[in-house]
Each structure stands twice: as C-alpha cells, then as structure tokens.
DOMAR-912738 format. One record per residue (C-alpha): residue number from 1; residue in one letter; x, y, z. Coordinates in nm, 4 decimals, padded with zeros to 6 digits. Layout:
<site><seq>NUM</seq><type>A</type><xx>X</xx><yy>Y</yy><zz>Z</zz></site>
...
END
This chain:
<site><seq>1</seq><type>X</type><xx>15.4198</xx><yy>07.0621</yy><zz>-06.4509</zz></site>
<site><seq>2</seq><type>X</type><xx>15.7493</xx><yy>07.0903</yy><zz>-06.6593</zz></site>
<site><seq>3</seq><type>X</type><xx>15.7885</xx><yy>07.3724</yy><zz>-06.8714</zz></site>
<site><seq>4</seq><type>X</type><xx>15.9229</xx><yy>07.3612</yy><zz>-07.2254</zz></site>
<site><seq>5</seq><type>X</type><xx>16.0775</xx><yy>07.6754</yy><zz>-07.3594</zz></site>
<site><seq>6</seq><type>X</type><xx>15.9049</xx><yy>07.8272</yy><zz>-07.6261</zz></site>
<site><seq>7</seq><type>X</type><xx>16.1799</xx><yy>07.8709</yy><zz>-07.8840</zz></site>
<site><seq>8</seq><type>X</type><xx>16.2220</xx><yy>07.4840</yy><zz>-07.8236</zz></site>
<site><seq>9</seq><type>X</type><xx>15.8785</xx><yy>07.4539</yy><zz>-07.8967</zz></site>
<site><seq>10</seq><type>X</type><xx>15.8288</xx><yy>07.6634</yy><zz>-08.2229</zz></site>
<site><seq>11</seq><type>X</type><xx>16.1896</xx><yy>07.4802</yy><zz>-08.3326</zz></site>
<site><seq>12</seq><type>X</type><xx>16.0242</xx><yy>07.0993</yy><zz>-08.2838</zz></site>
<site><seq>13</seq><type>X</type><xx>15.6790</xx><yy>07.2589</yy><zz>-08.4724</zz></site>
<site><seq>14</seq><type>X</type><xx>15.9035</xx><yy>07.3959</yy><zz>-08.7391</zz></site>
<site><seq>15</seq><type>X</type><xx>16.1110</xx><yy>07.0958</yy><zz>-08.7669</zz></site>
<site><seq>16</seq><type>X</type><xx>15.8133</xx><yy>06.8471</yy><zz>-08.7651</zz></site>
<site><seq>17</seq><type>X</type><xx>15.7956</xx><yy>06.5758</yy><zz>-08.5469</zz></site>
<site><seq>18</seq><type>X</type><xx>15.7047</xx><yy>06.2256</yy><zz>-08.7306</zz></site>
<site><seq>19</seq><type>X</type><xx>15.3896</xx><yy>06.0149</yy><zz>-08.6125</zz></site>
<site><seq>20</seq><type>X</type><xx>15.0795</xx><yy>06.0863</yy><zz>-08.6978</zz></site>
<site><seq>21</seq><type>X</type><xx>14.9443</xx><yy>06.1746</yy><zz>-08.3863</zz></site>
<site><seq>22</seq><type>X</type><xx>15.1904</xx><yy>06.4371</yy><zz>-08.3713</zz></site>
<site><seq>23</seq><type>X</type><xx>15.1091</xx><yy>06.5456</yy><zz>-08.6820</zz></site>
<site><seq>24</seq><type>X</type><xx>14.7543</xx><yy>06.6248</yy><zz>-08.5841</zz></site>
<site><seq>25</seq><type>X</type><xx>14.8466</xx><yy>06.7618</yy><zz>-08.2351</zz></site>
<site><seq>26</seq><type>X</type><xx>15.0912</xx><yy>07.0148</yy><zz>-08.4380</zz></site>
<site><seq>27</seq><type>X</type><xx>14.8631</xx><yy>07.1118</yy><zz>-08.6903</zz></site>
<site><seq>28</seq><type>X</type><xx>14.6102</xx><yy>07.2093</yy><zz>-08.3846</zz></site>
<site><seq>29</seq><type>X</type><xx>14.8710</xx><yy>07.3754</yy><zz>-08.2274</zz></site>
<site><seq>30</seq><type>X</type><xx>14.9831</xx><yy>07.5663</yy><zz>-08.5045</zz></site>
<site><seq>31</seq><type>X</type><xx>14.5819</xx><yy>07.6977</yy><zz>-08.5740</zz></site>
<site><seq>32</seq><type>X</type><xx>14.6045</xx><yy>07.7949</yy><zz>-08.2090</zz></site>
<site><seq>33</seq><type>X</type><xx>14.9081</xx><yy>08.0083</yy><zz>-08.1891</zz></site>
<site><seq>34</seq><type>X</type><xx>14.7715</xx><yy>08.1507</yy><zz>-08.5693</zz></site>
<site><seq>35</seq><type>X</type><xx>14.4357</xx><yy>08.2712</yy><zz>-08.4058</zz></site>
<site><seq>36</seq><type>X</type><xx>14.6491</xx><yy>08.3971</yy><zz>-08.1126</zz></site>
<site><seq>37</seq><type>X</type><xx>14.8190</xx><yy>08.6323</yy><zz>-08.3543</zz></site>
<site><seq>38</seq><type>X</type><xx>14.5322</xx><yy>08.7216</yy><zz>-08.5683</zz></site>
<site><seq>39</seq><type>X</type><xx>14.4193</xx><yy>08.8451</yy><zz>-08.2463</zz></site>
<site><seq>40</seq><type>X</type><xx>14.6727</xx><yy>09.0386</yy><zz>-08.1575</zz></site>
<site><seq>41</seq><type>X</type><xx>14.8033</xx><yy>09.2024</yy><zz>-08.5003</zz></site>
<site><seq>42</seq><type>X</type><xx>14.4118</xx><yy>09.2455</yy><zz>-08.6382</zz></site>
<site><seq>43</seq><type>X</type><xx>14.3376</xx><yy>09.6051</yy><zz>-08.4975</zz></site>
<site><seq>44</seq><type>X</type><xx>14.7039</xx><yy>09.7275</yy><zz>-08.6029</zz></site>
<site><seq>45</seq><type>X</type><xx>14.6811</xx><yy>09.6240</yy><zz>-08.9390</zz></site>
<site><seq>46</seq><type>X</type><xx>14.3211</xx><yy>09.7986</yy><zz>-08.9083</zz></site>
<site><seq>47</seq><type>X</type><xx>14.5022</xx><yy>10.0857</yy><zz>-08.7845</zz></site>
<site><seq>48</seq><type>X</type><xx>14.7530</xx><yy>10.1351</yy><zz>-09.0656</zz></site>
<site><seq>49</seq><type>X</type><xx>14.4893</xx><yy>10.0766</yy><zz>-09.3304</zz></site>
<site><seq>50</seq><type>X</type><xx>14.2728</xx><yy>10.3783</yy><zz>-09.1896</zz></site>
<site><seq>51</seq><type>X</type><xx>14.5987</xx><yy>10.5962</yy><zz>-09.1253</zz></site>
<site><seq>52</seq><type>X</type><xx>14.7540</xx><yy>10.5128</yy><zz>-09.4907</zz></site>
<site><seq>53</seq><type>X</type><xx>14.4104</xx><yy>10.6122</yy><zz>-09.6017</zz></site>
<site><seq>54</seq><type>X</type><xx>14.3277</xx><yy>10.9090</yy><zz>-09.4453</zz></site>
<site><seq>55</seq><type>X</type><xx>14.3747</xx><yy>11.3019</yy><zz>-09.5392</zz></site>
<site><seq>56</seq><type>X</type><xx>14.4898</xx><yy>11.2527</yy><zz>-09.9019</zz></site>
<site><seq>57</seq><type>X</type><xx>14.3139</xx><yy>11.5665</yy><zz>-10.0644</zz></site>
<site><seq>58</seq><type>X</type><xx>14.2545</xx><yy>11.9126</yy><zz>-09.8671</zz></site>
<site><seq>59</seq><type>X</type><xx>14.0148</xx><yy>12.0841</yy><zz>-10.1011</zz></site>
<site><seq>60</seq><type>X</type><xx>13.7680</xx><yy>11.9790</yy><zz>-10.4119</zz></site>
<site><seq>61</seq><type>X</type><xx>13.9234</xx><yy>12.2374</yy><zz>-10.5617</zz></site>
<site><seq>62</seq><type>X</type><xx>14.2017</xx><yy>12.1326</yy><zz>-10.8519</zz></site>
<site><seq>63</seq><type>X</type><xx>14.5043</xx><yy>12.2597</yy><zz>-10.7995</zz></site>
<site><seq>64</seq><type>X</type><xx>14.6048</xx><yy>12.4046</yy><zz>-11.1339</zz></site>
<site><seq>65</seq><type>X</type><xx>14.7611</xx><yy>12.2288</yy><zz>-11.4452</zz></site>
<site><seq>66</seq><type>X</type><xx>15.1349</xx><yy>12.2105</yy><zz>-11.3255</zz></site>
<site><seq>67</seq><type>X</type><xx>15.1131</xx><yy>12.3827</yy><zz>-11.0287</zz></site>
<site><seq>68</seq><type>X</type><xx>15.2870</xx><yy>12.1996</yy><zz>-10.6874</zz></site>
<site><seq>69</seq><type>X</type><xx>15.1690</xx><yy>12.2075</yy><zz>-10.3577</zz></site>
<site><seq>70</seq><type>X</type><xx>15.4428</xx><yy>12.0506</yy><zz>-10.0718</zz></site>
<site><seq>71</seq><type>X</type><xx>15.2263</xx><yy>12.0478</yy><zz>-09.7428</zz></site>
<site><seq>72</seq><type>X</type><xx>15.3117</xx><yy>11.8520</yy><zz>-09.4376</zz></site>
<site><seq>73</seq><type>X</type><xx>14.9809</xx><yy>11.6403</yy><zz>-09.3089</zz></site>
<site><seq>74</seq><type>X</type><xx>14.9721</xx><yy>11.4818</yy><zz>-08.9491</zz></site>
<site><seq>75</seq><type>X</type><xx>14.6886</xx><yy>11.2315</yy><zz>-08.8822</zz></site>
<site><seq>76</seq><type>X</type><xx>14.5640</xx><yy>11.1694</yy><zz>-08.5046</zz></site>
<site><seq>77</seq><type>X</type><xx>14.4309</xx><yy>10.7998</yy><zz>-08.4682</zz></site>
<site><seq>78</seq><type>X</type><xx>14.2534</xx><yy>10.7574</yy><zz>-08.1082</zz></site>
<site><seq>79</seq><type>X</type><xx>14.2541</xx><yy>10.3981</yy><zz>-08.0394</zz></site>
<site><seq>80</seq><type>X</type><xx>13.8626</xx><yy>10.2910</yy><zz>-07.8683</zz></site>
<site><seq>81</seq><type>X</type><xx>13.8929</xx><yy>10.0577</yy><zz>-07.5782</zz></site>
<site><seq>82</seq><type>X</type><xx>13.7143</xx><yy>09.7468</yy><zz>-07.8064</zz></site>
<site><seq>83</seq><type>X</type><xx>14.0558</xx><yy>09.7397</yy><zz>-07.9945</zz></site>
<site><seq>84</seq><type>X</type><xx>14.3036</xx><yy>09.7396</yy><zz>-07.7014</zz></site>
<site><seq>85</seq><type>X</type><xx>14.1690</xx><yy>09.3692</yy><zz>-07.5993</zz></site>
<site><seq>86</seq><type>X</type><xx>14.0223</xx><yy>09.0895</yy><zz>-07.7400</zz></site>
<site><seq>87</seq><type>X</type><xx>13.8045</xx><yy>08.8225</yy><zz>-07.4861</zz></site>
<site><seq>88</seq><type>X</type><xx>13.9394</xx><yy>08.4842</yy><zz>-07.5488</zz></site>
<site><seq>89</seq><type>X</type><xx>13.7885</xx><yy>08.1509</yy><zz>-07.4269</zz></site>
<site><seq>90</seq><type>X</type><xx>13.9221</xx><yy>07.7978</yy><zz>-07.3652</zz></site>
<site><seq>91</seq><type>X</type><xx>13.6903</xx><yy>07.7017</yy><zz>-07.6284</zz></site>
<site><seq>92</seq><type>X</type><xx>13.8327</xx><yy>07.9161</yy><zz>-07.9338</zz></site>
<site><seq>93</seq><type>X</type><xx>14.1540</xx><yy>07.7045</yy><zz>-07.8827</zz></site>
<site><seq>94</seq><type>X</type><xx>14.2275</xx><yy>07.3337</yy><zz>-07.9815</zz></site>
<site><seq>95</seq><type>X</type><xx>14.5049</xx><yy>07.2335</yy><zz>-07.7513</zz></site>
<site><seq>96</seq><type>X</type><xx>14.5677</xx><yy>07.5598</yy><zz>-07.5588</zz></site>
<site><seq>97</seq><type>X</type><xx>14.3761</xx><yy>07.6844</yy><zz>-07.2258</zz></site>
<site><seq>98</seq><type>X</type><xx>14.3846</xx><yy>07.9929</yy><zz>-07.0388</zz></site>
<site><seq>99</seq><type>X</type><xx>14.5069</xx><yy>07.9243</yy><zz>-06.7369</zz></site>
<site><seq>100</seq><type>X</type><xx>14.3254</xx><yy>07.9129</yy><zz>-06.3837</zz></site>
<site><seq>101</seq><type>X</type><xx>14.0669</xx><yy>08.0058</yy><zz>-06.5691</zz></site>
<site><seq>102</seq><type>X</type><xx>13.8331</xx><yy>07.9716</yy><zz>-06.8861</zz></site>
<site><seq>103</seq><type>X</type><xx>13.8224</xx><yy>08.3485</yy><zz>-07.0646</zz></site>
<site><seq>104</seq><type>X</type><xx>14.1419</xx><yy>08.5772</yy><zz>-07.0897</zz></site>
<site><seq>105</seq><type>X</type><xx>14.0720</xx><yy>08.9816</yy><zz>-07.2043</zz></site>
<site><seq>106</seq><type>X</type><xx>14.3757</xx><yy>08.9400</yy><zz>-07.4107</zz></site>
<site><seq>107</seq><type>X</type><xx>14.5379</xx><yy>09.2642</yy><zz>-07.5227</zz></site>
<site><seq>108</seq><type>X</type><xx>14.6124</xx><yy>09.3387</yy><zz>-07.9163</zz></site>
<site><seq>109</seq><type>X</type><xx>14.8665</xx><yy>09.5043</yy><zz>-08.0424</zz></site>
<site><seq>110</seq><type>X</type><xx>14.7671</xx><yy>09.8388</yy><zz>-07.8723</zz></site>
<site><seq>111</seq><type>X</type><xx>14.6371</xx><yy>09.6985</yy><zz>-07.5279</zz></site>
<site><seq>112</seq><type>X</type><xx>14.8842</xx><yy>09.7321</yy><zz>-07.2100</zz></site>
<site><seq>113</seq><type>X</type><xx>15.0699</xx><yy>09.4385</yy><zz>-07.0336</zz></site>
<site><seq>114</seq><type>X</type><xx>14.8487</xx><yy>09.1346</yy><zz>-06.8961</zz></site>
<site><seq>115</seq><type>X</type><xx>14.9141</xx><yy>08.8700</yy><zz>-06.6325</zz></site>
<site><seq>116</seq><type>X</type><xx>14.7679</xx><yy>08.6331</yy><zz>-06.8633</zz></site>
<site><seq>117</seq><type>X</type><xx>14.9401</xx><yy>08.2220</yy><zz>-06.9614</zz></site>
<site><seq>118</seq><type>X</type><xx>14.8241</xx><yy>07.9821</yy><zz>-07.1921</zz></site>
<site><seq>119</seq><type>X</type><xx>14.8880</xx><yy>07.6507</yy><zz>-07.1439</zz></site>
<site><seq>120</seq><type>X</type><xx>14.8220</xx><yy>07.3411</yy><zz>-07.3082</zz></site>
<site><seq>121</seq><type>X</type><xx>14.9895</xx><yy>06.9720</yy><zz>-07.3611</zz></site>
<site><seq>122</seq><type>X</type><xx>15.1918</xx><yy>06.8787</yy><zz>-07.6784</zz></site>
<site><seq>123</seq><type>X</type><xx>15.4102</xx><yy>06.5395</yy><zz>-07.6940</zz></site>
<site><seq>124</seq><type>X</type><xx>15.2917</xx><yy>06.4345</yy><zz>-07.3943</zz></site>
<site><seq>125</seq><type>X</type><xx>15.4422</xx><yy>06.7516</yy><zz>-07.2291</zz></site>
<site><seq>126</seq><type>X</type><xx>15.2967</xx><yy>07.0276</yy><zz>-07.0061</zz></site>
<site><seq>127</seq><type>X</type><xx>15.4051</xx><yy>07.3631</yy><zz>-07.1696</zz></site>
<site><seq>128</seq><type>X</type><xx>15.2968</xx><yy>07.7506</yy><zz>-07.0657</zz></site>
<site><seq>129</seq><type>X</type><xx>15.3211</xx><yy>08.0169</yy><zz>-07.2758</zz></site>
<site><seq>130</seq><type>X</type><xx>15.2899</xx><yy>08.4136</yy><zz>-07.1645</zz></site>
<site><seq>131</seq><type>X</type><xx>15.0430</xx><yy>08.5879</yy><zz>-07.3614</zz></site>
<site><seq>132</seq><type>X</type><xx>15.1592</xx><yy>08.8967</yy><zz>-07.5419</zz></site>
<site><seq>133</seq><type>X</type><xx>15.2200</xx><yy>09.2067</yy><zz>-07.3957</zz></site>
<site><seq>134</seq><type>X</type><xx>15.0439</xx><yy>09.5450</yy><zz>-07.6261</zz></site>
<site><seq>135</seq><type>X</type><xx>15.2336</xx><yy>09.8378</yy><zz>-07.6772</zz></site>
<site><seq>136</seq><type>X</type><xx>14.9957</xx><yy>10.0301</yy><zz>-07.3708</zz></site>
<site><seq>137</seq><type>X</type><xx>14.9041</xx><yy>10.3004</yy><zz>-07.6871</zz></site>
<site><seq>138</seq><type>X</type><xx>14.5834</xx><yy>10.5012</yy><zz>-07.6911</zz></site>
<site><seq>139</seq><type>X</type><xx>14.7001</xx><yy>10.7290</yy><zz>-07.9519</zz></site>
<site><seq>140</seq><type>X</type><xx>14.9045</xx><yy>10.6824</yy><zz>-08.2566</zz></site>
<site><seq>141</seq><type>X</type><xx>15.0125</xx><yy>11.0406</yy><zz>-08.4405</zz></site>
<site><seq>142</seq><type>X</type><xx>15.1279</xx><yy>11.0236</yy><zz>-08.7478</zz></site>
<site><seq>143</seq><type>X</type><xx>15.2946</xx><yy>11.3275</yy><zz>-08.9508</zz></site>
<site><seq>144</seq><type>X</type><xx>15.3916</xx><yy>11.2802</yy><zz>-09.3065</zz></site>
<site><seq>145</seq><type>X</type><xx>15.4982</xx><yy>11.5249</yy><zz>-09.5740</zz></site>
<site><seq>146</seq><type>X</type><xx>15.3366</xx><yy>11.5218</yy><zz>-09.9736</zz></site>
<site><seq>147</seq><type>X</type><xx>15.3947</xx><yy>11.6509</yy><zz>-10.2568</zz></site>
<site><seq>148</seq><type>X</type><xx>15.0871</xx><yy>11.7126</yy><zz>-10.4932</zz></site>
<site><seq>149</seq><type>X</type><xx>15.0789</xx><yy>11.8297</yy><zz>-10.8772</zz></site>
<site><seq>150</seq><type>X</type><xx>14.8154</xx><yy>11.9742</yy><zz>-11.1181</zz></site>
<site><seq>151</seq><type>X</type><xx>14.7669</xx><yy>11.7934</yy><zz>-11.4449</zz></site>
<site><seq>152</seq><type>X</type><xx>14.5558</xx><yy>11.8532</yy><zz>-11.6927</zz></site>
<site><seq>153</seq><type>X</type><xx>14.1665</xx><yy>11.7900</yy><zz>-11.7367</zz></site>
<site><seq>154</seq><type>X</type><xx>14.1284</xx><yy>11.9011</yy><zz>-11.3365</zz></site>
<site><seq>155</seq><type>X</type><xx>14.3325</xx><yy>11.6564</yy><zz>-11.1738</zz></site>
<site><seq>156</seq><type>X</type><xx>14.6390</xx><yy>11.6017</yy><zz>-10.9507</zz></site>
<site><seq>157</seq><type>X</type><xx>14.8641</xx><yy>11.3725</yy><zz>-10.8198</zz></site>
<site><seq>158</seq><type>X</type><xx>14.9932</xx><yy>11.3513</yy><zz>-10.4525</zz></site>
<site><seq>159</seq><type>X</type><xx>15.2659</xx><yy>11.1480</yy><zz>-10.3433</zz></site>
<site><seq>160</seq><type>X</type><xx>15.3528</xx><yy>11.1330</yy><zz>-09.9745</zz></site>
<site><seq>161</seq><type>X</type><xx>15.6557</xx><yy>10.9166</yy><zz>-09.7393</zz></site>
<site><seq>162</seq><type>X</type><xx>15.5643</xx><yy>10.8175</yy><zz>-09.4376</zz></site>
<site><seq>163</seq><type>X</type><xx>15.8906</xx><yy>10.8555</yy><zz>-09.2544</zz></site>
<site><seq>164</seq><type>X</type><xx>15.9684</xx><yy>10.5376</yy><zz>-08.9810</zz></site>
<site><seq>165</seq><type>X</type><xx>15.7264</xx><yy>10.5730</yy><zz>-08.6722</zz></site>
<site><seq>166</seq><type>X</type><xx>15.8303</xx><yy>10.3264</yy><zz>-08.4215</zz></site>
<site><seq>167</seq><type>X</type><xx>15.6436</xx><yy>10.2499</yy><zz>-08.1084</zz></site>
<site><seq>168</seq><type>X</type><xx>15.8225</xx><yy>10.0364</yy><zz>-07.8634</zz></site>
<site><seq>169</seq><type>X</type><xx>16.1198</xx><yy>09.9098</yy><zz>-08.0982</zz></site>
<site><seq>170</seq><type>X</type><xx>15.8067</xx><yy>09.8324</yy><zz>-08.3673</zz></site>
<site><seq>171</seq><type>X</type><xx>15.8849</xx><yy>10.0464</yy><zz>-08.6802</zz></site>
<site><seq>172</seq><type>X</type><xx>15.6315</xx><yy>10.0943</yy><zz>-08.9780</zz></site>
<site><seq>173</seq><type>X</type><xx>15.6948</xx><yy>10.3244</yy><zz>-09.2202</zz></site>
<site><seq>174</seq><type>X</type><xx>15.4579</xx><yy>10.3470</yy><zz>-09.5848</zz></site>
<site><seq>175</seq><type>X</type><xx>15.4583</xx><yy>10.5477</yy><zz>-09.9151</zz></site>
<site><seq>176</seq><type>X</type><xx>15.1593</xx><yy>10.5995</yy><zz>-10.1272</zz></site>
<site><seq>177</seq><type>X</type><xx>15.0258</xx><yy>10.7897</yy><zz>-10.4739</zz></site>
<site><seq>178</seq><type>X</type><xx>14.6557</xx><yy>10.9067</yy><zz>-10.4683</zz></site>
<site><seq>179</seq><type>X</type><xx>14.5005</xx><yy>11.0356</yy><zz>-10.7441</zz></site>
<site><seq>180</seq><type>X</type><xx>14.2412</xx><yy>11.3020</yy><zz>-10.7921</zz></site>
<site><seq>181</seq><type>X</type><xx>14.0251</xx><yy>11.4043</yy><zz>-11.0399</zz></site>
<site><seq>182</seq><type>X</type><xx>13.7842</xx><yy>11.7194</yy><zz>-11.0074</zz></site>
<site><seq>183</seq><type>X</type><xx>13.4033</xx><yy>11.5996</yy><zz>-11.1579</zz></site>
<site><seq>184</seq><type>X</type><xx>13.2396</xx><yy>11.9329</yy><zz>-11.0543</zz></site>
<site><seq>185</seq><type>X</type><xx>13.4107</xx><yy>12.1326</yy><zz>-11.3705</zz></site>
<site><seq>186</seq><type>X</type><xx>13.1151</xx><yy>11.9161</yy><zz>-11.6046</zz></site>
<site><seq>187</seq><type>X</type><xx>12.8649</xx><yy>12.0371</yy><zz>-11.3966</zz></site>
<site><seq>188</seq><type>X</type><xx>12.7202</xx><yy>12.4135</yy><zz>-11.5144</zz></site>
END
C-alpha cells in the first residue's frame, strides 16, 4: 500500500483536482475528515461554553449602587469518561475506514493518545491517516479575576478576563460582561 503524506493530501483537496469523479471523491473526503473533527473539537467547545458560563454572580443580593467588588473566581470542570472518546464506525465515513477493523473509540479533544489509522483510497491511491491524539485531560481548572459594579434600580455589572490557559501548546483565553438585575426588591 503506498502512503501519501497528509499535507500532500490536504494541498491536492485544497487545490482541487479537475474531473468529475474527483470532484465527488473530494467532496466525500472532505465530509469525512469534517465529521472527524466535529468529533474531536465537539466536547471542548462544550467545555468552554459551560466554563465561560459558569460562576458569574456569588449572591442574590445587589451589591449597592456604585459600589465595586474585585474577586478572583476559579472554576473546576471534571471531564466524564463519555467525552474523552467518541465510537466511530466504518459506516459513519464515505471513503475512510478504520483500519484492521470496523469501530475505532476515537478520543476528542480531552481523550489520551490512541493507536488508531484511518485509511481510505483517493485518486486511485492508498493513503493512511493517524487519528488524533487528545490532550490525556480529566480536569480543566480555570481561575479568572472580575470586576463587578452596583448600578442603580438593584443591579450590577461584572466584567471578568480570562487570562491564556494553555493545555499542551493549545491556548484559549475569553472575556465576558454579565449582567444582573435583583427582582426580589418588588416583592414585599
């Protein structure tokens, strides 16, 4: 079987290869490779959804019109075991296969290293391709300072920076404004 480097293979997808047969082949290719990093990214875009999200307010309470509160929050995000893989089968795949066998637990962005090669047949060609390696992490902390302020009618505003967390040369960093209004000064 002759092996075609992937870089060489992402460069003749990006550059398009005329024929319509190709055409087709490269379009199924392309879905292929897509689902393979849906797959993989999915749970870590999950992740910093629930982790942007999380610990914005720290009492029902409003602060006081002008008064400033600068805390520093940390969040604690246990990854579960159904979002460090992802079963894949030769039949979720158009042209690709897992190879020597039919199913592949295929780890996401947070899973550890795998064993695992796809291969499939585009051009004529025989071509394997590694699946991707997670970053082996079962727990993501994630300290951030804020800085909330009292306005009028009973409610505040926080802002907070996410400084750069980087796991394994991946860096995310956010920055958010939350808004909070206190609905339990109506009630007698």
């Amino acid at each position: 079987m002759k092996k075609i480097h992937f870089s060489l293979l992402i460069l003749s997808i990006l550059f398009g290869i005329t024929s319509a047969n190709a055409q087709s082949d490269q379009d199924l290719l392309v879905e292929d490779m897509l689902l393979i990093a849906n797959n993989f990214a999915t749970p870590g875009a999950e992740a910093a959804a629930v982790q942007s999200s999380a610990g914005w307010f720290s009492s029902a309470q409003d602060l006081g019109k002008w008064k400033i509160d600068l805390s520093v929050h940390a969040n604690a995000l246990f990854v579960p075991g159904s979002k460090q893989t992802k079963l894949v089968q030769n039949g979720d795949f158009n042209i690709l296969n897992v190879q020597g066998g039919s199913n592949l637990l295929a780890p996401t962005v947070f899973g550890d290293k795998t064993e695992g090669v796809y291969e499939g047949q585009f051009l004529g060609q025989d071509f394997t391709l590694d699946a991707l390696d997670g970053l082996d992490k079962k727990v993501i902390m994630h300290p951030f300072p804020q800085l909330t302020v009292g306005l009028p009618y009973g409610t505040e505003i926080a802002i907070r920076y996410v400084p750069e967390i980087t796991l394994n040369d991946v860096g995310v960093s956010t920055a958010g404004v939350g808004l909070k209004h206190n609905f339990s000064q109506y009630i007698p």
